[in-house]
C-alpha positions as CSV (number, residue, x, y, z in Angstrom):
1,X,53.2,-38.6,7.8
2,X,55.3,-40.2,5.5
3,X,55.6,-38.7,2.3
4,X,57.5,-40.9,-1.0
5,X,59.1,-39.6,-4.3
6,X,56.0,-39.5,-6.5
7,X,53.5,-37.4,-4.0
8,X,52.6,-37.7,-0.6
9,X,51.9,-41.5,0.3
10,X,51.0,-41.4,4.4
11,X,51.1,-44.5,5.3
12,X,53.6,-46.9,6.8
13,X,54.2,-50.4,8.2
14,X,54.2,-50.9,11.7
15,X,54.1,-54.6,12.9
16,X,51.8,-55.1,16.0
17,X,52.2,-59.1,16.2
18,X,55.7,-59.3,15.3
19,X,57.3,-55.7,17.1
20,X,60.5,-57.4,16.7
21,X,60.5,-56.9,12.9
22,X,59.3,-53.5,13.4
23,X,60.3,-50.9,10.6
24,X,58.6,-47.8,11.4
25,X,61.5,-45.5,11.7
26,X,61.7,-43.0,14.8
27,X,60.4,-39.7,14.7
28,X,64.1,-38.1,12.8
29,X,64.7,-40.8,11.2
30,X,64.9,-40.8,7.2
31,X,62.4,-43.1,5.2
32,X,62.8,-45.5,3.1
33,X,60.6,-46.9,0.2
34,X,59.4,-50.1,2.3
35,X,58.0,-47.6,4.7
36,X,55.6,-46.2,2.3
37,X,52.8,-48.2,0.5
38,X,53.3,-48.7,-3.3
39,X,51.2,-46.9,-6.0
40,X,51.3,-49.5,-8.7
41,X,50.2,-53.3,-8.8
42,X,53.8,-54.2,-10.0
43,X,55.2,-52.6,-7.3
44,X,52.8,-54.1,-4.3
45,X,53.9,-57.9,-6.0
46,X,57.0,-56.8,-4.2
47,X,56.2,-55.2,-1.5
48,X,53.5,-57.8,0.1
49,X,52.0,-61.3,-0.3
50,X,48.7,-62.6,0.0
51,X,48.8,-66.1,1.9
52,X,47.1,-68.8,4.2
53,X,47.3,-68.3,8.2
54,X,47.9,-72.2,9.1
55,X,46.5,-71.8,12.5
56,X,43.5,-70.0,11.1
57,X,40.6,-72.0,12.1
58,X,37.8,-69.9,10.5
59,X,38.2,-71.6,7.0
60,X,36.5,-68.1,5.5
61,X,39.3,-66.0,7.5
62,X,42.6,-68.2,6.3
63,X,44.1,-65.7,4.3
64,X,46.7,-62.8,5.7
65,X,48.1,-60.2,4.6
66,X,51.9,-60.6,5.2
67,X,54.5,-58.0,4.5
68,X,58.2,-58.6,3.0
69,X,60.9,-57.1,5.4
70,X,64.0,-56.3,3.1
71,X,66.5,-55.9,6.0
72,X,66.1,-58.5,8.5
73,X,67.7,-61.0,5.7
74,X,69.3,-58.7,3.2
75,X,70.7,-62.0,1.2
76,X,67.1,-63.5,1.0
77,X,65.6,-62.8,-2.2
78,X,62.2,-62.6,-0.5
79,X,63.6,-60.9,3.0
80,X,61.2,-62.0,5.7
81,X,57.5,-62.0,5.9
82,X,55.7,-60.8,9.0
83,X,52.0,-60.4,9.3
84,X,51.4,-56.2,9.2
85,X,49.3,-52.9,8.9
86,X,49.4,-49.7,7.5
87,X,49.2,-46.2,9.8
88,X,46.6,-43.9,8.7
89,X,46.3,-40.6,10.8
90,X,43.0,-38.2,11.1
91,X,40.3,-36.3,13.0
92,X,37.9,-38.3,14.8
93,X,34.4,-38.2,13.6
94,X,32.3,-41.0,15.9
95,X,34.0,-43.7,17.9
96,X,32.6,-46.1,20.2
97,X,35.8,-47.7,22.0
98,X,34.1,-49.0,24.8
99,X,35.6,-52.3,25.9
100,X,32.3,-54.4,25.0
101,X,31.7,-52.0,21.9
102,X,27.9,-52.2,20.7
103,X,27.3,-55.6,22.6
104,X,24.1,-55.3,25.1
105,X,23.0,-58.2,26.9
106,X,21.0,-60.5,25.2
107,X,22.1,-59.4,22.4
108,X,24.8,-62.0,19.8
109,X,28.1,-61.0,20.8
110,X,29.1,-62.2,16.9
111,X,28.6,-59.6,15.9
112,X,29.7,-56.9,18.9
113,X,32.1,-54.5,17.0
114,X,34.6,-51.1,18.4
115,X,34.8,-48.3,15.6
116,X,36.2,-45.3,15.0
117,X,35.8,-43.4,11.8
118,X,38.2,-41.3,10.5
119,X,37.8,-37.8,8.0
120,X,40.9,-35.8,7.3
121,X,39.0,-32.1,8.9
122,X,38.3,-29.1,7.0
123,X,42.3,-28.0,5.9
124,X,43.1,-31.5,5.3
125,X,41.1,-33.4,3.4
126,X,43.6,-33.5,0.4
127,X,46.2,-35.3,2.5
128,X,43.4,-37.8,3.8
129,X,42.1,-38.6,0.5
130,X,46.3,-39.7,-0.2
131,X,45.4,-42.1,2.8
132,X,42.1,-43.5,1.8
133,X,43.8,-44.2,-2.2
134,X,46.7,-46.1,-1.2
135,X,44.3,-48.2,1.5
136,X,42.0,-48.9,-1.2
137,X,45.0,-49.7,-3.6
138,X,46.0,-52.5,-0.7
139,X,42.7,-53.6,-1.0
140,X,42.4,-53.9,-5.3
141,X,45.9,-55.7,-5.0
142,X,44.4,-58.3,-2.2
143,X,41.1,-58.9,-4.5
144,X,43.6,-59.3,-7.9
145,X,45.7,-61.5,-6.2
146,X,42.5,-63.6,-5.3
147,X,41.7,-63.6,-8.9
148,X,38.5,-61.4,-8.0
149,X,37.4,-58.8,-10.3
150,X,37.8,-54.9,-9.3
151,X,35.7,-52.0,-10.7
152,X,37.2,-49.7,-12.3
153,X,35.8,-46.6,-9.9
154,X,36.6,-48.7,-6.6
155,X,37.0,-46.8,-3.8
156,X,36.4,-43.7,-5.8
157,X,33.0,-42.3,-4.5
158,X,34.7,-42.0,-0.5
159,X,37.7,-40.9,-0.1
160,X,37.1,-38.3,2.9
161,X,36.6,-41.2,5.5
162,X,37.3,-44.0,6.6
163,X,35.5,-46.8,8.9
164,X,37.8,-49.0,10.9
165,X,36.6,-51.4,13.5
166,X,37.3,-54.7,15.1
167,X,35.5,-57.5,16.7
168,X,35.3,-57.6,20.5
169,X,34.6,-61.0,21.4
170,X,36.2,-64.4,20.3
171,X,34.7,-67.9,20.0
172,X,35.6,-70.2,22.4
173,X,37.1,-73.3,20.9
174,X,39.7,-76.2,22.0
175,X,42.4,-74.3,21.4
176,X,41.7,-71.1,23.4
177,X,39.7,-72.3,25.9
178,X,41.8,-71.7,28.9
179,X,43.2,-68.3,27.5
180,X,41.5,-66.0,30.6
181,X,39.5,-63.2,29.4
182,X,41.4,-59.6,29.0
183,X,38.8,-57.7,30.7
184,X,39.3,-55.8,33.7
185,X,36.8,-55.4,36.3
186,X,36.0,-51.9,35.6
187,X,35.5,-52.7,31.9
188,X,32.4,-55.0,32.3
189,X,31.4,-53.7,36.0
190,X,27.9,-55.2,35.8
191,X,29.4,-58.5,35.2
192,X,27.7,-58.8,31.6
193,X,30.3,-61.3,30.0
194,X,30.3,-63.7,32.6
195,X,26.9,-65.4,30.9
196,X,28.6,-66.2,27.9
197,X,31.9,-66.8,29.2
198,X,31.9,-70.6,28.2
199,X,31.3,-69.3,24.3
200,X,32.5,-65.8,24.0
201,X,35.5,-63.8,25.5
202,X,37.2,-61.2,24.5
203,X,40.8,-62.8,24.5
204,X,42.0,-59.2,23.2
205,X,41.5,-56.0,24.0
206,X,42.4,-52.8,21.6
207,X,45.7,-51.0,22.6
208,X,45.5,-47.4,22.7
209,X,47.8,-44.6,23.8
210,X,48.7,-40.8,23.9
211,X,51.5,-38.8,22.3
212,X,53.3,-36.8,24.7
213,X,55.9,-34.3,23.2
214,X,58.7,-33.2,24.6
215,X,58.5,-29.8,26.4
216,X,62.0,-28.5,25.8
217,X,63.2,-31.1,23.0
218,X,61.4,-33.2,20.5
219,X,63.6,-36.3,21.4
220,X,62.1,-36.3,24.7
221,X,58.6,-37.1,23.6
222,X,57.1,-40.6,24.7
223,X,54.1,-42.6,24.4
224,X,52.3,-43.3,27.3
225,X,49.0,-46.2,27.3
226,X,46.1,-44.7,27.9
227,X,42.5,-45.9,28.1
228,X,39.9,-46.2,25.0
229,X,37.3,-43.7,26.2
230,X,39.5,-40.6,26.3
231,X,40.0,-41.0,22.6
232,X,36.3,-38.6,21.0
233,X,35.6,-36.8,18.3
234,X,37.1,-33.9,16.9
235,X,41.2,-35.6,18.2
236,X,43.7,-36.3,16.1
237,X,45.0,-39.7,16.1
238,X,47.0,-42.1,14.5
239,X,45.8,-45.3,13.7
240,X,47.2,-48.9,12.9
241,X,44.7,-50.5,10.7
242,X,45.1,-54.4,9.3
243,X,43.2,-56.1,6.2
244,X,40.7,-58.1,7.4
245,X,40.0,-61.0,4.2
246,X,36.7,-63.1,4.2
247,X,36.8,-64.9,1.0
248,X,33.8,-67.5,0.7
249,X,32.6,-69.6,-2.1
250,X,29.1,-68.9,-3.4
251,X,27.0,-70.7,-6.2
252,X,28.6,-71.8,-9.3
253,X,32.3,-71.9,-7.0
254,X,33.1,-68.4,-7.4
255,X,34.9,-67.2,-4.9
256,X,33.8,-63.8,-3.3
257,X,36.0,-61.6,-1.5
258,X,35.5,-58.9,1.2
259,X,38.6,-56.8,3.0
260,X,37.4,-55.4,6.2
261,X,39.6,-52.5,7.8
262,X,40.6,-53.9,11.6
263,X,41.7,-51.8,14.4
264,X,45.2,-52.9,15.7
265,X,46.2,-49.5,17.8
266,X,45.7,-46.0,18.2
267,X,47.3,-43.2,19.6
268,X,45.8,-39.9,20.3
269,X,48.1,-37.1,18.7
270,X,46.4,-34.0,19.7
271,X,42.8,-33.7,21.9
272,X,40.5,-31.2,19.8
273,X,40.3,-29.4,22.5
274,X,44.3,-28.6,21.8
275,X,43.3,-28.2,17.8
276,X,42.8,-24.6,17.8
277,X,46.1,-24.2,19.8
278,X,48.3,-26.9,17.8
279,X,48.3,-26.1,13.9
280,X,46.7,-28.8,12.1
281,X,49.2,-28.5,9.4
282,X,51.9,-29.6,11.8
283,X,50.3,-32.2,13.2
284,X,49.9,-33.9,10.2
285,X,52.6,-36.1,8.8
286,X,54.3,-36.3,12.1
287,X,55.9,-39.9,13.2
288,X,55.3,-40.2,16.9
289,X,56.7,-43.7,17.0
290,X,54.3,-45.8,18.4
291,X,55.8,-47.7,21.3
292,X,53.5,-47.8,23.8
């Protein structure tokens, strides 16, 4: 997707809470270094900063990862800073997308997760491994930054797929307590939610999409929403994936840190029913936008 000068580096920035300080650029547009995710710690210094989220109210989930923008303020020394994501692409190996995800009732809807995992298909694997090193770079720079120690062979023993997944329901608290519930009627038709309504919601839902290409002219291509359960296995999708950062303090004070990788879009490139018709090879690295 978005190769750099020293080898291919597939990932890019793509701003799902601020899309007014999106950079990803459109699908002929050139690339610049801040579209592609740095391969040393020096360079990530520069590239993106660990801070605290002053609305957070989970004091173990205060930390963000935020992103330096170099061209909204091209005089500012630090350009702007806008919470981000990086854009992995791959084949689908398991998903549950379902708008409640694993929650049954009677069940703790703490810990009710979506997922998808991700593997980069028989022809390529070498381009998907590119993908899983620089994530797992992100990750090493969050955990440095944090003054946490990293092993030397972190990240090393998987790098042919990748688990993403988000929470589905949100604790209800004084600040989001009148926030309605993002569910439609056909995602909880037996009513499930509505029992614990007064303490879990889902407040958001995961926003998903399909790439339609142009017939005639690649221009013409658009991004059209589609629902969660047509994304399966075996599809080729691009996905927007955020850092997660639970850092808690156990015995002694040390502080122990884990980076989760949270869904924030996805967008079905090719259904694998189409794979055998659509090379693989030229689906991959494609930039299909992502408006949707």
């Amino acid at each position: 997707m978005y190769p750099s000068e020293s080898g291919p580096q597939p990932l890019s920035i793509d701003f799902t809470a601020a899309p007014e300080c999106t950079v990803s650029p459109g699908p002929n547009e050139p690339l610049e270094a801040y579209h592609c995710v740095p391969r040393t710690y020096a360079a990530l210094l520069d590239w993106a900063y660990v801070a605290k989220n002053p609305s957070a109210r989970d004091h173990t989930r205060e930390l963000l990862l935020l992103y330096k923008q170099p061209r909204i303020l091209p005089n500012s020394p630090r350009g702007i800073l806008c919470p981000g994501g990086v854009r992995v692409q791959g084949f689908v190996e398991r998903c549950n997308l379902k708008p409640l995800g694993s929650w049954e009732s009677g069940k703790s809807p703490q810990a009710a997760i979506q997922h998808i995992v991700l593997s980069g298909g028989t022809d390529n694997a070498h381009v998907f491994r590119e993908y899983k090193s620089s994530v797992n770079e992100v990750i090493k720079y969050i955990m440095r930054t944090l003054g946490v120690a990293v092993p030397a062979n972190f990240g090393r023993d998987d790098l042919d797929s990748m688990f993403i997944a988000r929470r589905v329901f949100t604790k209800v608290n004084s600040v989001n307590r009148r926030l309605p519930s993002a569910l439609e009627p056909g995602d909880d038709p037996m009513d499930l939610c509505r029992a614990i309504e007064s303490e879990w919601r889902v407040l958001k839902k995961v926003k998903t999409g399909m790439y339609m290409p142009g017939a005639m002219d690649p221009d013409d291509s658009i991004n059209v929403p589609c629902a969660p359960m047509m994304i399966s296995e075996g599809d080729f999708v691009d996905v927007c994936v955020s850092f997660d950062i639970v850092a808690r303090r156990a015995k002694h004070n040390e502080l122990t840190v884990k980076v989760h990788l949270n869904i924030e879009h996805i967008l079905l490139l090719v259904e694998g029913a189409d794979i055998g018709v659509v090379e693989q090879e030229a689906a991959v690295f494609q930039d299909p936008g992502l408006s949707f």
